[in-house]
C-alpha positions in Angstrom: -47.1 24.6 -1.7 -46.4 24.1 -5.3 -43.9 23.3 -7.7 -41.0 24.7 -9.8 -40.1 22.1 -12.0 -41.7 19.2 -10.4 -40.2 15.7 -10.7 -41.6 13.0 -12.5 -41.8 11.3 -9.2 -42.8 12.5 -5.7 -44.5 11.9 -2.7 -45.6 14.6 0.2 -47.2 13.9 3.7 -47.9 17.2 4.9 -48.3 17.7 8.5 -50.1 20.1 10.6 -47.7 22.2 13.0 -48.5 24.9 15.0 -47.1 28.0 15.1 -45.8 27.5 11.7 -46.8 29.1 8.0 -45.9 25.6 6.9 -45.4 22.2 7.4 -44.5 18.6 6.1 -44.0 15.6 7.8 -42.2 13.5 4.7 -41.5 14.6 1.0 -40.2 11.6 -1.1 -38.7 12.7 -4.5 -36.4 11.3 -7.7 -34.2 14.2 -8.8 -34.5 13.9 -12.6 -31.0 13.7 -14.3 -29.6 16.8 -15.7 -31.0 18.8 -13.0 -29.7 22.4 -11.2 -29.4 25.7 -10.1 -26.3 27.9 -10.8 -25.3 30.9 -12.6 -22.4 31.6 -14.9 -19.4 31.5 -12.2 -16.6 29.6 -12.9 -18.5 26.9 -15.6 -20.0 29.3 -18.0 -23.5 28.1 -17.8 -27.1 28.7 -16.3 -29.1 26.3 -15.5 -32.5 27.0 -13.9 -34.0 23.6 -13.3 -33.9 21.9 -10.4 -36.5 20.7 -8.7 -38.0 23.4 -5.6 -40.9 22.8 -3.4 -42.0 26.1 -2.1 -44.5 28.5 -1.1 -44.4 32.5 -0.6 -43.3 34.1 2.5 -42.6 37.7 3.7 -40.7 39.4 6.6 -38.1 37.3 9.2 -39.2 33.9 9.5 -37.1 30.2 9.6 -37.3 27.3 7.8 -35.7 23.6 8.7 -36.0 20.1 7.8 -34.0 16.7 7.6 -32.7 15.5 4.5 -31.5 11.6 3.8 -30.3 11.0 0.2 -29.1 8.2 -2.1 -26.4 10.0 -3.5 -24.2 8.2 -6.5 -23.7 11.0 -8.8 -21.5 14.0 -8.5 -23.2 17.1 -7.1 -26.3 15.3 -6.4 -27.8 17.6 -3.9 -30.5 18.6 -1.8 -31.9 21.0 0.9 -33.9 24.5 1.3 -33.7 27.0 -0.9 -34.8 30.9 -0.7 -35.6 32.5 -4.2 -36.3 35.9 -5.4 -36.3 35.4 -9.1 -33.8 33.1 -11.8 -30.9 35.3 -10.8 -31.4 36.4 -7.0 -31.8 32.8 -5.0 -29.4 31.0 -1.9 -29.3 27.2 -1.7 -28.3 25.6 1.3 -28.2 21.6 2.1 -25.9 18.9 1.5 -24.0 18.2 -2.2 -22.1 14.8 -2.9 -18.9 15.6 -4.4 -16.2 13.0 -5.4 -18.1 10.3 -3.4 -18.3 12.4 -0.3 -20.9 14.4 1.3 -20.6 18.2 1.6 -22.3 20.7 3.7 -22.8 23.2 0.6 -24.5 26.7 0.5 -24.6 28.6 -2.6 -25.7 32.2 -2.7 -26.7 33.5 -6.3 -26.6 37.3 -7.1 -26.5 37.1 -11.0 -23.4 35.6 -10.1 -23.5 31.7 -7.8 -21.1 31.7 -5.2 -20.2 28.4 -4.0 -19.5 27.2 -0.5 -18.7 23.7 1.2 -17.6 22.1 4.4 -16.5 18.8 3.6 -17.7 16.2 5.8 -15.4 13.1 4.9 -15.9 10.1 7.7 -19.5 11.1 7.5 -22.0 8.3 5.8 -23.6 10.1 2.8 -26.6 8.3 3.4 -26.9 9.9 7.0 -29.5 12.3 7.8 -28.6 16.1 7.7 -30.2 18.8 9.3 -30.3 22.0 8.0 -32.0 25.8 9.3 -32.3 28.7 7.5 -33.2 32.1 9.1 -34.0 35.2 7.7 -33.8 37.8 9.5 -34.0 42.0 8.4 -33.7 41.0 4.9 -30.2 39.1 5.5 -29.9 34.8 6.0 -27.8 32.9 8.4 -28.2 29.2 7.6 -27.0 26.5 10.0 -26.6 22.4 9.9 -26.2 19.6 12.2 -25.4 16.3 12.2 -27.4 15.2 14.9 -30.5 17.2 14.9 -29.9 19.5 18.3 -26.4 21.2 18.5 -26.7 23.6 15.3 -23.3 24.9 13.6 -23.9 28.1 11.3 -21.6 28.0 8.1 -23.3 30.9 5.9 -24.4 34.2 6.7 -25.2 36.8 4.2 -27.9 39.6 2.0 -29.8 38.2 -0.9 -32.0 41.3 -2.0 -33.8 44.4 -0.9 -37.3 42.1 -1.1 -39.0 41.2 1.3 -40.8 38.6 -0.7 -39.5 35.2 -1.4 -40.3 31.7 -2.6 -39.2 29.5 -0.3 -39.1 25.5 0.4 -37.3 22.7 -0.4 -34.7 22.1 -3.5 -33.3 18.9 -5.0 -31.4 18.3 -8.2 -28.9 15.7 -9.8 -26.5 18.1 -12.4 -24.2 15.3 -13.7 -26.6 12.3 -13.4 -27.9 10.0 -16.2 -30.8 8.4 -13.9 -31.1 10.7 -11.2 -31.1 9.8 -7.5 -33.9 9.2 -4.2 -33.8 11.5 -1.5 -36.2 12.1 1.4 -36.9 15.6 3.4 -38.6 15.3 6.7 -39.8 17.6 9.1 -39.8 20.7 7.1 -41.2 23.2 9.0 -42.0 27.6 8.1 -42.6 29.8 10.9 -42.4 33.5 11.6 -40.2 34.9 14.0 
């Protein structure tokens, strides 16, 4: 795996699953401040930034792992992402808005389409568990709150590729210091 736009911090424990293209027991990272990924809708801007873990992959395969943040800042966020190219990309995982967690997919197609489930008696610093399948070129993604009964909240077409960068994602948009969070048990696998 390598990085787009590493961190100035991070830690990875990678793990040895099989069955899978990929896998990694524990990532550790600090989202450097002034971190994202969106596209033009609604704030005007691009920003192509954040911080994305990944490695290639082709065809219908799934990807999951756990995420536990220290979220203080709003949209401080974190999850799997699924990227084409700066203006063809889906991320899916949790986003801390007005001090409360959301379950938050955003699908980019030029345009970034924005998408939450807010999750407000939920501890923010609770794991998440999030899956993300692709399947005949189109994604469902699915979270849970306690890591064995999966809810999907996104299902949708990226691109005509078949070829993808995909992995983990983390950024802090509106934070002067950034924020810790933790991914564990990210796993890659064909299906």
């Amino acid at each position: 795996m390598e990085w787009f736009n590493p961190p100035l911090s991070s830690e990875i424990d990678y793990s040895q699953e099989e069955g899978c293209i990929m896998s990694i027991s524990s990532l550790r990272v600090h989202a450097d401040p002034r971190t994202d990924y969106w596209r033009k809708t609604h704030y005007g801007f691009i920003r192509d930034n954040g911080h994305f873990l990944y490695c290639n992959a082709t065809g219908n395969f799934e990807m999951s792992v756990s995420v536990e943040g220290k979220y203080a800042s709003l949209y401080d966020q974190g999850g799997l992402m699924i990227r084409q190219s700066p203006e063809y990309w889906v991320k899916a995982g949790i986003e801390y808005v007005n001090n409360i967690a959301n379950i938050s997919a955003v699908v980019t197609r030029d345009y970034s389409d924005w998408s939450v489930i807010n999750l407000n008696n939920f501890d923010a610093r609770q794991t998440v568990h999030f899956k993300l399948v692709m399947k005949e070129k189109s994604f469902e993604i699915f979270y849970s709150l306690d890591g064995e009964k999966f809810s999907m909240y996104r299902v949708g077409f990226l691109s005509d590729s078949d070829n993808f960068q995909v992995g983990i994602m983390c950024a802090a948009p509106d934070s002067e210091t950034g924020f810790d969070i933790e991914f564990k048990n990210f796993k890659l696998k064909p299906i």
